[in-house]
C-alpha atoms as an extended CHARMM CRD file, in Angstrom:
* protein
*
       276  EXT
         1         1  UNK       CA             -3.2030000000      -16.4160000000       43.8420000000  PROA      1               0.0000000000
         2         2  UNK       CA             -3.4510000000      -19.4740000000       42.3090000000  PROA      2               0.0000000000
         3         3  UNK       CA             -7.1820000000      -19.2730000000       42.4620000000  PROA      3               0.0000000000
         4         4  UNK       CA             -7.2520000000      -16.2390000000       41.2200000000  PROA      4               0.0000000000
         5         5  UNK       CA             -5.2050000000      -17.4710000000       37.5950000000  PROA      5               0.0000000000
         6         6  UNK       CA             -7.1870000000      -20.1180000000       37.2970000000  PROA      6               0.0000000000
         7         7  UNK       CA            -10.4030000000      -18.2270000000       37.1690000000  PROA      7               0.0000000000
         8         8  UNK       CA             -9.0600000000      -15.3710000000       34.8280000000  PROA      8               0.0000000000
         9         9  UNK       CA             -8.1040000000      -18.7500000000       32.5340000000  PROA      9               0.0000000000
        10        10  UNK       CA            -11.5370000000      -20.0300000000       33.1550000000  PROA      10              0.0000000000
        11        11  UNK       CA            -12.9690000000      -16.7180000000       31.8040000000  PROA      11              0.0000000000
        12        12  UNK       CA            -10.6420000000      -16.1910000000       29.1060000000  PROA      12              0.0000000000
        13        13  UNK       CA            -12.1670000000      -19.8990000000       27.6180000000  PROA      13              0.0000000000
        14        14  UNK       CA            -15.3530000000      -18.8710000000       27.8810000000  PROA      14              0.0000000000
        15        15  UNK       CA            -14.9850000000      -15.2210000000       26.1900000000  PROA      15              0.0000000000
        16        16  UNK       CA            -13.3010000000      -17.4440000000       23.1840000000  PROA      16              0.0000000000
        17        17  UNK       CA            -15.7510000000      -19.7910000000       23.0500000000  PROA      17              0.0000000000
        18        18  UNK       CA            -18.1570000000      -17.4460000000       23.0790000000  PROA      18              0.0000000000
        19        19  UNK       CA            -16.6630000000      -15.2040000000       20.4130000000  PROA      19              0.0000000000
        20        20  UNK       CA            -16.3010000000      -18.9610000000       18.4400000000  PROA      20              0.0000000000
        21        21  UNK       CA            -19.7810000000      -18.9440000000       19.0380000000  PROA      21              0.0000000000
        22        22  UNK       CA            -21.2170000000      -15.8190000000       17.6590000000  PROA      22              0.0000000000
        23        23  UNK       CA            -18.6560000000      -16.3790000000       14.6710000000  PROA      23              0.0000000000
        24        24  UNK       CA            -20.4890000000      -19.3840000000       13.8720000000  PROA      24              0.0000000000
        25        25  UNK       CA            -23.6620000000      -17.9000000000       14.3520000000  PROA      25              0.0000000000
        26        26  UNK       CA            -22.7600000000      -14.9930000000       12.0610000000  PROA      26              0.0000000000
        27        27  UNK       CA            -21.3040000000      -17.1590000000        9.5870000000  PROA      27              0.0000000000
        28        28  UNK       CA            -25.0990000000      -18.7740000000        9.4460000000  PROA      28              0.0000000000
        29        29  UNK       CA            -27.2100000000      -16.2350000000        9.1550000000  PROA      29              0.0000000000
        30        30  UNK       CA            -24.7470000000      -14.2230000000        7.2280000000  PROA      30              0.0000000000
        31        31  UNK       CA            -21.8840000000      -17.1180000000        5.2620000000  PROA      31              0.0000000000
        32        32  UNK       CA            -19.0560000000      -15.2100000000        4.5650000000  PROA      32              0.0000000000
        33        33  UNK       CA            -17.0260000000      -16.1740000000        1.0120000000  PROA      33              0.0000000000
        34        34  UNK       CA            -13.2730000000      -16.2260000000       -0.4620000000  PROA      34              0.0000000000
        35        35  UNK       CA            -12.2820000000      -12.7560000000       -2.0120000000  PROA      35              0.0000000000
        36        36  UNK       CA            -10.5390000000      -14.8860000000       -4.6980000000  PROA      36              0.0000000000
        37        37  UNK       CA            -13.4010000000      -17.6220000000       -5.7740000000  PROA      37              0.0000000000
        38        38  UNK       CA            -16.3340000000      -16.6360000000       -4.0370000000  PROA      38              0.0000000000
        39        39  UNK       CA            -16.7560000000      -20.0500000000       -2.0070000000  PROA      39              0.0000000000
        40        40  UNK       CA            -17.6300000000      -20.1190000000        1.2070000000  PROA      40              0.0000000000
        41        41  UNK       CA            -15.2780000000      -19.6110000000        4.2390000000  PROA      41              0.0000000000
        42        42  UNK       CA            -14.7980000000      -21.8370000000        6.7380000000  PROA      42              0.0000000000
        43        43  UNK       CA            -14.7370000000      -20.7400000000       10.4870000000  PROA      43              0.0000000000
        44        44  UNK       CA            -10.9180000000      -20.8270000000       10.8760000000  PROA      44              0.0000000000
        45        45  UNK       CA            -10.1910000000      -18.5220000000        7.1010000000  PROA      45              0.0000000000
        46        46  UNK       CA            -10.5480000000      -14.9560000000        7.1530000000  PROA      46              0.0000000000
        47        47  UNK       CA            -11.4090000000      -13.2680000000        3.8840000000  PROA      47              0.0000000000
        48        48  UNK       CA             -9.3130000000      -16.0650000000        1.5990000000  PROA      48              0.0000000000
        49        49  UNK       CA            -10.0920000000      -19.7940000000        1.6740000000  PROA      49              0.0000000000
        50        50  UNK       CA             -6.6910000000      -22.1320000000        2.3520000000  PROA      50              0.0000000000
        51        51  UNK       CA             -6.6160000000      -23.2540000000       -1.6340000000  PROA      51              0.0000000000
        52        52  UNK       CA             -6.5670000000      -19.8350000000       -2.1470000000  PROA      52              0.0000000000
        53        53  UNK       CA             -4.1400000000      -18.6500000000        0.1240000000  PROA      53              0.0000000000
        54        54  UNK       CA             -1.8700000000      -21.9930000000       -0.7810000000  PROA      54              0.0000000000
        55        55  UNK       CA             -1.8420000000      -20.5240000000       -4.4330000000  PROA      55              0.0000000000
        56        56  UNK       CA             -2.0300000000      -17.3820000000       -4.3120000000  PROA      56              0.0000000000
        57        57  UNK       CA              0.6880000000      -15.3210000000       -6.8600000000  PROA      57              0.0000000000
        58        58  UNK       CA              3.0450000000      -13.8240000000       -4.7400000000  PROA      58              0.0000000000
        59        59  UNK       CA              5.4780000000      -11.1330000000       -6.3590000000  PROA      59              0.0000000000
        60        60  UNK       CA              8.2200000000      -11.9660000000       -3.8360000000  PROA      60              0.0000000000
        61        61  UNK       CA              9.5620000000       -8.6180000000       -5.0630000000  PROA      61              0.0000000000
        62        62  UNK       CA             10.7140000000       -7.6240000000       -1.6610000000  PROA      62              0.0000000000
        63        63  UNK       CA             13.3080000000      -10.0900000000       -1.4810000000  PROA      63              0.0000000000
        64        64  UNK       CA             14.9120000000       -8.1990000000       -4.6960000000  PROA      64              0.0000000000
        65        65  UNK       CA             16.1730000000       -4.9110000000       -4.8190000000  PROA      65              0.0000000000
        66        66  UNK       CA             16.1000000000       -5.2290000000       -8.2340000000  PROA      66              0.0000000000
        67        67  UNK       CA             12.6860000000       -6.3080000000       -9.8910000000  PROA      67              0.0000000000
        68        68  UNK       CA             10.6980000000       -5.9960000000      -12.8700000000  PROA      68              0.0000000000
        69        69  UNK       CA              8.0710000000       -2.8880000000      -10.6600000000  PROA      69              0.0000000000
        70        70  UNK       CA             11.1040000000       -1.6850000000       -9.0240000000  PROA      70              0.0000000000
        71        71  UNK       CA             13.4850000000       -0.9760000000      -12.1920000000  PROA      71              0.0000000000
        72        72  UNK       CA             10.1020000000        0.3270000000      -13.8110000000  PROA      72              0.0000000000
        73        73  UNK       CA              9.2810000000        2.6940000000      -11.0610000000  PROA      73              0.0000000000
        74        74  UNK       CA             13.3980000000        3.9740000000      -11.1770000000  PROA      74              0.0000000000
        75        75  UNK       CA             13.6580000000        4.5820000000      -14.9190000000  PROA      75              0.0000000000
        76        76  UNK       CA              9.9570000000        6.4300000000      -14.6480000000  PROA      76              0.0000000000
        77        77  UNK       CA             11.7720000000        8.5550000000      -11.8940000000  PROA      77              0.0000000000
        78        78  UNK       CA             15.4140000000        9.3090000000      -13.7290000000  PROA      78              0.0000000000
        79        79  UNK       CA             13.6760000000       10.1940000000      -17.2270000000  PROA      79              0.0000000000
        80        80  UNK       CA             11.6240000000       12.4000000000      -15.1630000000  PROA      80              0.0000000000
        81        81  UNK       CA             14.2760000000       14.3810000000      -13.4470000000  PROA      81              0.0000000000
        82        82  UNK       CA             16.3270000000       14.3080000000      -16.7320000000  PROA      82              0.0000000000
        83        83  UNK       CA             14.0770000000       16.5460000000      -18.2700000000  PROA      83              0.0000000000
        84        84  UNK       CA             13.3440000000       18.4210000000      -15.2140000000  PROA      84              0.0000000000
        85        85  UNK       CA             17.1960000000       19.5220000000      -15.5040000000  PROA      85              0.0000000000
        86        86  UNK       CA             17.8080000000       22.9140000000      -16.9680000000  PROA      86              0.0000000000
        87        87  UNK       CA             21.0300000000       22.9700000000      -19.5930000000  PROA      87              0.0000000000
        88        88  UNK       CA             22.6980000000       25.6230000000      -17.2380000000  PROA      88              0.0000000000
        89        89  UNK       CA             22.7780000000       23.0870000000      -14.7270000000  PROA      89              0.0000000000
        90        90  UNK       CA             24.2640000000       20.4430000000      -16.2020000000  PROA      90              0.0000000000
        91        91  UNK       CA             27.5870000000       21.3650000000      -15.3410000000  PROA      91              0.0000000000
        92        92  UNK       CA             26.3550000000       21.0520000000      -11.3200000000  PROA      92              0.0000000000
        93        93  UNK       CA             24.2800000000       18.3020000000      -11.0400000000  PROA      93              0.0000000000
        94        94  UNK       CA             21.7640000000       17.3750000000       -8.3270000000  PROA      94              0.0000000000
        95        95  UNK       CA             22.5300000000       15.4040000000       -5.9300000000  PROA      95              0.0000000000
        96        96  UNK       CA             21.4100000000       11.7000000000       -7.2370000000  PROA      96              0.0000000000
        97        97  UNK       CA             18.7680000000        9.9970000000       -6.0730000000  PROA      97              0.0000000000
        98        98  UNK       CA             18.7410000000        6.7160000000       -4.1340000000  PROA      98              0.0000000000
        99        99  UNK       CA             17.6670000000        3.4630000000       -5.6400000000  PROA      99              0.0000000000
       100       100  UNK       CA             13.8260000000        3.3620000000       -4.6040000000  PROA      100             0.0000000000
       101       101  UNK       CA             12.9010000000       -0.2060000000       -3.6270000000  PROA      101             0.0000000000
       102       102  UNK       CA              9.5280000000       -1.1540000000       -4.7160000000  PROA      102             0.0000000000
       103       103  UNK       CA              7.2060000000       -4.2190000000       -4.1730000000  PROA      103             0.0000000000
       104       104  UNK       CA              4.1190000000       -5.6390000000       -4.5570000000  PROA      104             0.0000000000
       105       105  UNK       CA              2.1640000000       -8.3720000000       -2.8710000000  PROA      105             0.0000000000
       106       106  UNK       CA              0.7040000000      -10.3450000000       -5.7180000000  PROA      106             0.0000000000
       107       107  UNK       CA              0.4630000000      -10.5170000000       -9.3600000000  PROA      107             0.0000000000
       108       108  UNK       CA             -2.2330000000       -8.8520000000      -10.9970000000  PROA      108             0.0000000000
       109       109  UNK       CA             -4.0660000000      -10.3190000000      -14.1200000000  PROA      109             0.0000000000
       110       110  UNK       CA             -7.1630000000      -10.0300000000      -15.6880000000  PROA      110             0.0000000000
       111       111  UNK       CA             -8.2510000000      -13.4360000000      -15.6970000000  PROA      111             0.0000000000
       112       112  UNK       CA             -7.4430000000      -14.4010000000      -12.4310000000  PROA      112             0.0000000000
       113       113  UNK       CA             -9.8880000000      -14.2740000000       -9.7850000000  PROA      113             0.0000000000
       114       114  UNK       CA             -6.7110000000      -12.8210000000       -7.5430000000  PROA      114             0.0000000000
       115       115  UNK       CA             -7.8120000000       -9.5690000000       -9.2330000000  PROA      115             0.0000000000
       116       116  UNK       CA            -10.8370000000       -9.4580000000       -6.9950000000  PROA      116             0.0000000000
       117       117  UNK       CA             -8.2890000000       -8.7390000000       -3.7000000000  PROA      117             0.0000000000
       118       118  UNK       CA             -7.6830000000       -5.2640000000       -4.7230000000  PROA      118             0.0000000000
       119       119  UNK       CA            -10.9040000000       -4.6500000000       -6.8900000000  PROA      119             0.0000000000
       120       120  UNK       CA            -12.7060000000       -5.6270000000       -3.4080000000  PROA      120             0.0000000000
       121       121  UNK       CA            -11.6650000000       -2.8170000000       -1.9630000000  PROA      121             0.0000000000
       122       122  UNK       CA            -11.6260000000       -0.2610000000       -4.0730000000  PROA      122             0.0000000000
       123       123  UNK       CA            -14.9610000000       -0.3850000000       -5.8450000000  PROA      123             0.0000000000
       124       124  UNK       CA            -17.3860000000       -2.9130000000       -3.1100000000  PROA      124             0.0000000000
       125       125  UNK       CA            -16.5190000000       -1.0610000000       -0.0440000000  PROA      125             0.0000000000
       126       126  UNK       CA            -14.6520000000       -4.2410000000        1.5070000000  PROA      126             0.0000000000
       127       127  UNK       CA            -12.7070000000       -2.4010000000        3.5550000000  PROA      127             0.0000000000
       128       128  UNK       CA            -11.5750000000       -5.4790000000        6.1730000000  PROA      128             0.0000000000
       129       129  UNK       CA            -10.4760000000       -6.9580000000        3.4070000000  PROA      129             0.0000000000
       130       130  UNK       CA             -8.3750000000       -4.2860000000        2.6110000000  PROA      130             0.0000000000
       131       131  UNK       CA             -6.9540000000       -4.3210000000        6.0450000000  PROA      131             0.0000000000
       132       132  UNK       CA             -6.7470000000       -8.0520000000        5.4950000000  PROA      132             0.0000000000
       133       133  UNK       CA             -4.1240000000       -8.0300000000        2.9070000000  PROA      133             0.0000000000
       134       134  UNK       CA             -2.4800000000       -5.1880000000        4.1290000000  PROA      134             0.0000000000
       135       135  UNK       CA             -1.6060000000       -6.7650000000        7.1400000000  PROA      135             0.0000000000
       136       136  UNK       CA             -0.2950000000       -9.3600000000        4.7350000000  PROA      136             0.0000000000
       137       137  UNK       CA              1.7280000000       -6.9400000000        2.2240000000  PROA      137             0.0000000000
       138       138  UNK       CA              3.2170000000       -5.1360000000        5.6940000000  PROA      138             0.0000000000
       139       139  UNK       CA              4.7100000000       -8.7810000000        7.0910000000  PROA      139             0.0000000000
       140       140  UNK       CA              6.3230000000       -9.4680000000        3.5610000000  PROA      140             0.0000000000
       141       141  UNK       CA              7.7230000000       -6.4350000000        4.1040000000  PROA      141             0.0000000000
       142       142  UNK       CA              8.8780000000       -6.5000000000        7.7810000000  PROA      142             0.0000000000
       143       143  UNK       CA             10.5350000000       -9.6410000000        7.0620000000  PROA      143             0.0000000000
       144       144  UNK       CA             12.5160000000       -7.6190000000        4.1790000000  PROA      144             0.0000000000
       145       145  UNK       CA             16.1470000000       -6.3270000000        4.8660000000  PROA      145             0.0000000000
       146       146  UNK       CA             15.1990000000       -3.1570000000        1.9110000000  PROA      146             0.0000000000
       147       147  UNK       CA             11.8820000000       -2.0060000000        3.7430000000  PROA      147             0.0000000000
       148       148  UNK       CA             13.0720000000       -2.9070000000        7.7660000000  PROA      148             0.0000000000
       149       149  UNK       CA             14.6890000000        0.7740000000        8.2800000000  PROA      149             0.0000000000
       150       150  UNK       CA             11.3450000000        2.2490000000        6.7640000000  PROA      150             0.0000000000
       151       151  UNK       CA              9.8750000000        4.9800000000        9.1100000000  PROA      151             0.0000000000
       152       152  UNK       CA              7.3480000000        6.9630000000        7.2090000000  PROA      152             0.0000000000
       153       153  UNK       CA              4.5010000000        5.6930000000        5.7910000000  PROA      153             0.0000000000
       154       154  UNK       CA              2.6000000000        7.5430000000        3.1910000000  PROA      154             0.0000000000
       155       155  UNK       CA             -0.6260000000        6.1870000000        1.2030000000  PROA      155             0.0000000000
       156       156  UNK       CA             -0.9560000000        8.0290000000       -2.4230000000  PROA      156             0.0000000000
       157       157  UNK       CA             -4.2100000000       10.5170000000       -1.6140000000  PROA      157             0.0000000000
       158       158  UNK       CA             -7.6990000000       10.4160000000       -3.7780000000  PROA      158             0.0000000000
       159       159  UNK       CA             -9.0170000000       13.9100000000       -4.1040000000  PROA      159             0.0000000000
       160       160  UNK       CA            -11.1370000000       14.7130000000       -1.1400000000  PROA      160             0.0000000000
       161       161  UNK       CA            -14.6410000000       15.1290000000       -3.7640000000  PROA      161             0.0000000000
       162       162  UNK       CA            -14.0590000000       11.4280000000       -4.8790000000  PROA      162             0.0000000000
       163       163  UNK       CA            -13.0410000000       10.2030000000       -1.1190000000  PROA      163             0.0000000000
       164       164  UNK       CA            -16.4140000000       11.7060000000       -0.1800000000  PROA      164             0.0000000000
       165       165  UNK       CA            -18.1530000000       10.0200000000       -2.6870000000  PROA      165             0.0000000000
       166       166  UNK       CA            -16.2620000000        6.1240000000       -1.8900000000  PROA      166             0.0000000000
       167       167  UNK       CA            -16.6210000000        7.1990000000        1.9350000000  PROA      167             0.0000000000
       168       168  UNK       CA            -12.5630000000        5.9530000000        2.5110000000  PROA      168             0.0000000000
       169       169  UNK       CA             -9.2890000000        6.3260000000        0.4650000000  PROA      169             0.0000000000
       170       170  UNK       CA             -7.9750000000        2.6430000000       -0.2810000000  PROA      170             0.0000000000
       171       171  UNK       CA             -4.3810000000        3.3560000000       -0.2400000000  PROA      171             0.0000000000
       172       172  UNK       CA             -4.7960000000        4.6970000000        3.1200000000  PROA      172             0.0000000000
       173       173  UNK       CA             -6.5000000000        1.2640000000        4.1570000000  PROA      173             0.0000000000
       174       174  UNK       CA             -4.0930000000       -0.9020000000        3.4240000000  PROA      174             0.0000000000
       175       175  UNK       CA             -1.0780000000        1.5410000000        4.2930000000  PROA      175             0.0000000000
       176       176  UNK       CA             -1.9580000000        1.6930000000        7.6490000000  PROA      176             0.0000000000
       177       177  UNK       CA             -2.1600000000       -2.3550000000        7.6110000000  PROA      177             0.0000000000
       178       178  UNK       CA              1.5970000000       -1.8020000000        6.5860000000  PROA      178             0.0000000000
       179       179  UNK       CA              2.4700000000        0.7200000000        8.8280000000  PROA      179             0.0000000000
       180       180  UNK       CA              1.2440000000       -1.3920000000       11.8690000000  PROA      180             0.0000000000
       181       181  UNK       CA              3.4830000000       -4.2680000000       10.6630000000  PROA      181             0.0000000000
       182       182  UNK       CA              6.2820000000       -2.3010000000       10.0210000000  PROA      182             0.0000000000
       183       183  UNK       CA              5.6270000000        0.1220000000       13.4460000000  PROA      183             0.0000000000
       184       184  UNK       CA              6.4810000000        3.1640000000       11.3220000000  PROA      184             0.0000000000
       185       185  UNK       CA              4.2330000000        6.3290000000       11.3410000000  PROA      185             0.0000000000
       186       186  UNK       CA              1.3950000000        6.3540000000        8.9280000000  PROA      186             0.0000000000
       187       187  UNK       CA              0.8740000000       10.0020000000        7.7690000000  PROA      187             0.0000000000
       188       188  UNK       CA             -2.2780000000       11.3450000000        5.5070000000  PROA      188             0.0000000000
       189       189  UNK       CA             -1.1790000000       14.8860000000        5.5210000000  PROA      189             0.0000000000
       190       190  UNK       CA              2.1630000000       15.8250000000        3.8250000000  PROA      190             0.0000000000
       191       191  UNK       CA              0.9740000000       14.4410000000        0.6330000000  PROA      191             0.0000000000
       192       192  UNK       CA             -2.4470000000       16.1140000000       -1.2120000000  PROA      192             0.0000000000
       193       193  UNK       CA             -3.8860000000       15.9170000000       -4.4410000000  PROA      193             0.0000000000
       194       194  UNK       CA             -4.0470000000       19.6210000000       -6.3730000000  PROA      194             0.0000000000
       195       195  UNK       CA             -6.9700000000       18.6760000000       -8.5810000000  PROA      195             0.0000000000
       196       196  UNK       CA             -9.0790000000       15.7590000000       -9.3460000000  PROA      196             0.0000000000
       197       197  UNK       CA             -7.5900000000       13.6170000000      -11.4260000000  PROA      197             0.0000000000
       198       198  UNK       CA             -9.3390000000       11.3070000000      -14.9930000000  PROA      198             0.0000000000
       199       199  UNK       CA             -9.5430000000        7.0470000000      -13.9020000000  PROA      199             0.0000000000
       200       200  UNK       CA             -6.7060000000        5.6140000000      -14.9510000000  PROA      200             0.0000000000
       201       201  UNK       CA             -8.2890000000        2.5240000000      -15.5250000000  PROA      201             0.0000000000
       202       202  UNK       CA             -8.7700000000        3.4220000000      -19.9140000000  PROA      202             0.0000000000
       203       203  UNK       CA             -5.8150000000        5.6080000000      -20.5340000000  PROA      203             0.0000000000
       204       204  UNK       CA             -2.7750000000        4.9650000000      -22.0330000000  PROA      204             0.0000000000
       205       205  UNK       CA              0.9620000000        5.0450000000      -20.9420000000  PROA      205             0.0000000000
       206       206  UNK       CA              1.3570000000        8.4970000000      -22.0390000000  PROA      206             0.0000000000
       207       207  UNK       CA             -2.3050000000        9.5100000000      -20.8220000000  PROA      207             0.0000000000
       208       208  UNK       CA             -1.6260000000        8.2860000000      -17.7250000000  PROA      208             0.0000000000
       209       209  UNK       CA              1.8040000000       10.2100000000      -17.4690000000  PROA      209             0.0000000000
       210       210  UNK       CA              0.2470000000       13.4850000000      -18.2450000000  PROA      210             0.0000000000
       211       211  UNK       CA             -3.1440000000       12.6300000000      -16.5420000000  PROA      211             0.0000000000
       212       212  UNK       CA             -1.0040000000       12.4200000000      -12.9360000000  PROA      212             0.0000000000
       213       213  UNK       CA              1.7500000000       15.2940000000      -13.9200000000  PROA      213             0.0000000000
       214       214  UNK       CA              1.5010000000       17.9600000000      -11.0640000000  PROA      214             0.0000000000
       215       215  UNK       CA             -1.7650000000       16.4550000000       -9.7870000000  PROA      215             0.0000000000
       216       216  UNK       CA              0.1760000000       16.2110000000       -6.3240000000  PROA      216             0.0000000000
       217       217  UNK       CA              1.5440000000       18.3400000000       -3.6860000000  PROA      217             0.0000000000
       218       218  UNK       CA              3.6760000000       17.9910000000       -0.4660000000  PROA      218             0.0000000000
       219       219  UNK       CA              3.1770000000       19.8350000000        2.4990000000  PROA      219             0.0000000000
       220       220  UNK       CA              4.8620000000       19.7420000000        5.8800000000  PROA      220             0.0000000000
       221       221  UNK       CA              2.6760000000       21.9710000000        7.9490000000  PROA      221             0.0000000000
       222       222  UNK       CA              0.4400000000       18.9330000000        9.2550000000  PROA      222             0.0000000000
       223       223  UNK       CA              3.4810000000       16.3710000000       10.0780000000  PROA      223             0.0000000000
       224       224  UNK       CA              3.5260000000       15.7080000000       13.5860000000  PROA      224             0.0000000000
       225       225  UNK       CA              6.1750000000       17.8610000000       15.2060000000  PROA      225             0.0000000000
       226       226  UNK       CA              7.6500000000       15.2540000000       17.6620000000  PROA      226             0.0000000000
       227       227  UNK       CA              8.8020000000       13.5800000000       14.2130000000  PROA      227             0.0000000000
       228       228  UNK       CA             10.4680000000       15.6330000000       12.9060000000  PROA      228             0.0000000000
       229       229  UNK       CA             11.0970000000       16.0400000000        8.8860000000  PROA      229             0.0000000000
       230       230  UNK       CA             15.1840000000       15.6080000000        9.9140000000  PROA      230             0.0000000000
       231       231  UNK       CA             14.6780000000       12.0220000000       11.3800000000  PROA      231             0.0000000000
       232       232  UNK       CA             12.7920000000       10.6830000000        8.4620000000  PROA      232             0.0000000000
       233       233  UNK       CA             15.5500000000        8.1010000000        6.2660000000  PROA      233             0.0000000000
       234       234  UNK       CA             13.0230000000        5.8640000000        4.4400000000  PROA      234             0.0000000000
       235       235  UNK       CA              9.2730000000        6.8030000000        2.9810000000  PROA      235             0.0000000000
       236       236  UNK       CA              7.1870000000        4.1740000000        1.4290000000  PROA      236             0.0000000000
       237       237  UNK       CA              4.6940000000        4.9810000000       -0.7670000000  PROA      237             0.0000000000
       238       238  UNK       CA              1.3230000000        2.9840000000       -0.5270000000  PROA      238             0.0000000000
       239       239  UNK       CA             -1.0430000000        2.2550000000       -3.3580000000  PROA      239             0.0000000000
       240       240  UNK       CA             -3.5750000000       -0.3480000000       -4.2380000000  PROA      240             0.0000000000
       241       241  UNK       CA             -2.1950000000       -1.5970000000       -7.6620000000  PROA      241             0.0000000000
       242       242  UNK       CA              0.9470000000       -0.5330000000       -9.4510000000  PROA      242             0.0000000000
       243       243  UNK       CA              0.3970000000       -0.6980000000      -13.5260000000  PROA      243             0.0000000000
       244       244  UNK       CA              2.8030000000        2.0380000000      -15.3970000000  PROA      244             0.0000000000
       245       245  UNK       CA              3.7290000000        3.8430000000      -12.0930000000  PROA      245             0.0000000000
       246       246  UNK       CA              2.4240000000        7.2890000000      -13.3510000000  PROA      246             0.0000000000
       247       247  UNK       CA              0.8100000000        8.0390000000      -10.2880000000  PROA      247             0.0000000000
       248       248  UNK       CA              3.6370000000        6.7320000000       -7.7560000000  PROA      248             0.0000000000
       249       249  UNK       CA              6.3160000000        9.0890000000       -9.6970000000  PROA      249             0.0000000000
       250       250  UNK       CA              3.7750000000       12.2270000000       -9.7560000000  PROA      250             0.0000000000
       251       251  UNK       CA              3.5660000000       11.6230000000       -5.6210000000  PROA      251             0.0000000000
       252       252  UNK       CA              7.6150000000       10.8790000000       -5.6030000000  PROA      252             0.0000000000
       253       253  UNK       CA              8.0730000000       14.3270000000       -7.5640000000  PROA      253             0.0000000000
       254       254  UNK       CA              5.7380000000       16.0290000000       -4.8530000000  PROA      254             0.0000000000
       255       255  UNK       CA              7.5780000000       14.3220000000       -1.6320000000  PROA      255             0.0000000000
       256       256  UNK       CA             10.7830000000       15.2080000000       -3.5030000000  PROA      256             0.0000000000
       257       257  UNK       CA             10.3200000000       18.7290000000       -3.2170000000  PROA      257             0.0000000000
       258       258  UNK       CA              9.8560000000       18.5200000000        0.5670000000  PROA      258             0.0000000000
       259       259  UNK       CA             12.5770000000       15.8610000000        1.4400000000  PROA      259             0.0000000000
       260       260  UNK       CA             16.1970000000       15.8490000000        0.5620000000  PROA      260             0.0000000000
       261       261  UNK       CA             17.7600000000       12.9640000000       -1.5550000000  PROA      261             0.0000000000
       262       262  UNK       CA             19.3380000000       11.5470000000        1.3140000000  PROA      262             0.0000000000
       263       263  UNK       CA             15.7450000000       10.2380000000        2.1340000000  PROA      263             0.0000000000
       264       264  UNK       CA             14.7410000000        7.1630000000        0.4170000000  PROA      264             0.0000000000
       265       265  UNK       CA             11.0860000000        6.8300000000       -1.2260000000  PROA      265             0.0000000000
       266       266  UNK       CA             10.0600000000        3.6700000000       -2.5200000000  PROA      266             0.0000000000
       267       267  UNK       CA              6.6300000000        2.0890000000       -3.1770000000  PROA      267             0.0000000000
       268       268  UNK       CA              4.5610000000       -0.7350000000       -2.2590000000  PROA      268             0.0000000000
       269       269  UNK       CA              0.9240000000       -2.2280000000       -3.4440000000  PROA      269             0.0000000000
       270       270  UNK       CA             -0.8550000000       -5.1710000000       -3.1730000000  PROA      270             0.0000000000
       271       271  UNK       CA             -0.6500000000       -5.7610000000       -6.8710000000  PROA      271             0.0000000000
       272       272  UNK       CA              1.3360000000       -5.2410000000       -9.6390000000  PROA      272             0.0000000000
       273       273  UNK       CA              0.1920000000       -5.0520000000      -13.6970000000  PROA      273             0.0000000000
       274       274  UNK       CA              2.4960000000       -7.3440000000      -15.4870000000  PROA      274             0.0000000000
       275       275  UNK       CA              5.1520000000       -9.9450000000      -15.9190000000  PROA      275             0.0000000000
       276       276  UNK       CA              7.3780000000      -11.0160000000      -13.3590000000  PROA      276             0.0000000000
């Protein structure tokens, strides 16, 4: 028996120092760089060099129930279903809606060259980056009190004409990092787009409101039955950057319709548009 360990050790060196091997090798013929600044990796970094990493702008919104994309995201929601309200039911309100957490991995700004993590993704096709840093968003998370009781993971959906075209949705990249980290179940099918949708990128605050409005719709027919709609108690809501939160209310609206108030949905990205 003892034989027999020491050998499996023996080949479990050699398949590492092989795989060190090939990295190296790869690395070579091939030098991989830092999402942030571009220079070049060395073999023990993974998509972001160590000066990078050391400094990189961390939100640290998941240690606050109340933050600056959190409170945004909640006033976005309660104007919303203010003037969803009809006068006759004022008298009988709905049922009110639970505080949605919300957090973001870093801080997003123009100048930076932190930009680049979710740009990366979503317009160069780096999708193990992507996976990358949502691997990274999901342990911030996990290590959260707000986001531990999360079971239902749900990444905001492109319309299936521009999917085609980019080959991969990024929201569903990195929420599946998240869901791995969090060991919740990663759904793609309760929540669809209705029509295809302007950029965001150029439009307004108001643009972007009425851009999103209705552009989502939540369906239960695909949700895996040994779940079960009754067990779910928190969604979160996956996106690649959160700027006004047009587009996370417009998908909060949808899931609304589908679960009951008594379910939490609250929102995560790997960056967030302004100042913390």
């Amino acid at each position: 028996p003892g034989t027999h360990i020491t050998e499996k050790a023996y080949l479990c060196d050699m398949k590492r120092e092989l795989s060190s091997w090939m990295k190296a090798a790869a690395d070579f013929l091939l030098p991989r760089v830092c999402t942030v600044c571009g220079d070049r990796l060395h073999r023990a970094e993974n998509h972001i060099c160590l000066p990078c990493l050391a400094d990189i702008p961390l939100t640290r919104f998941w240690t606050m129930e109340h933050n600056p994309m959190a409170d945004r995201f909640n006033r976005l929601i309660q104007k919303s279903l203010e003037e969803s309200v009809p006068d006759d039911c004022l008298e009988n309100p709905r049922p009110r809606e639970r505080y949605a957490f919300a957090a973001a991995l870093l801080i997003y700004k123009d100048e930076s060259g932190y930009k680049n993590i979710p740009q990366q993704l979503k317009y160069h096709g780096n999708v193990a980056a992507g996976r990358y840093f949502g691997r990274m968003l999901g342990r911030k998370l996990a290590s959260s009190e707000l986001f531990q009781d999360v079971d239902l993971v749900i990444p905001v959906p492109l319309h299936r004409m521009r999917e085609w075209q980019r080959g991969y949705n990024q929201a569903e990249v990195i929420a599946a990092g998240v869901a791995a980290e969090l060991e919740a179940v990663m759904d793609c099918r309760i929540l669809a787009r209705r029509r295809r949708t302007k950029t965001q990128t150029k439009l307004g605050i108001e643009e972007k409101a009425a851009n999103v409005a209705g552009a989502f719709k939540a369906q239960t027919e695909g949700f895996e039955r040994n779940a079960g709609l009754s067990s779910v108690r928190h969604i979160l809501l996956i996106d690649d950057v959160f700027t006004t939160g047009s587009t996370a209310a417009a998908c909060f609206h949808a899931l609304r319709s589908v679960f009951p108030p008594s379910v939490r949905i609250s929102v995560a990205t790997l960056a967030f548009v302004g100042e913390v």
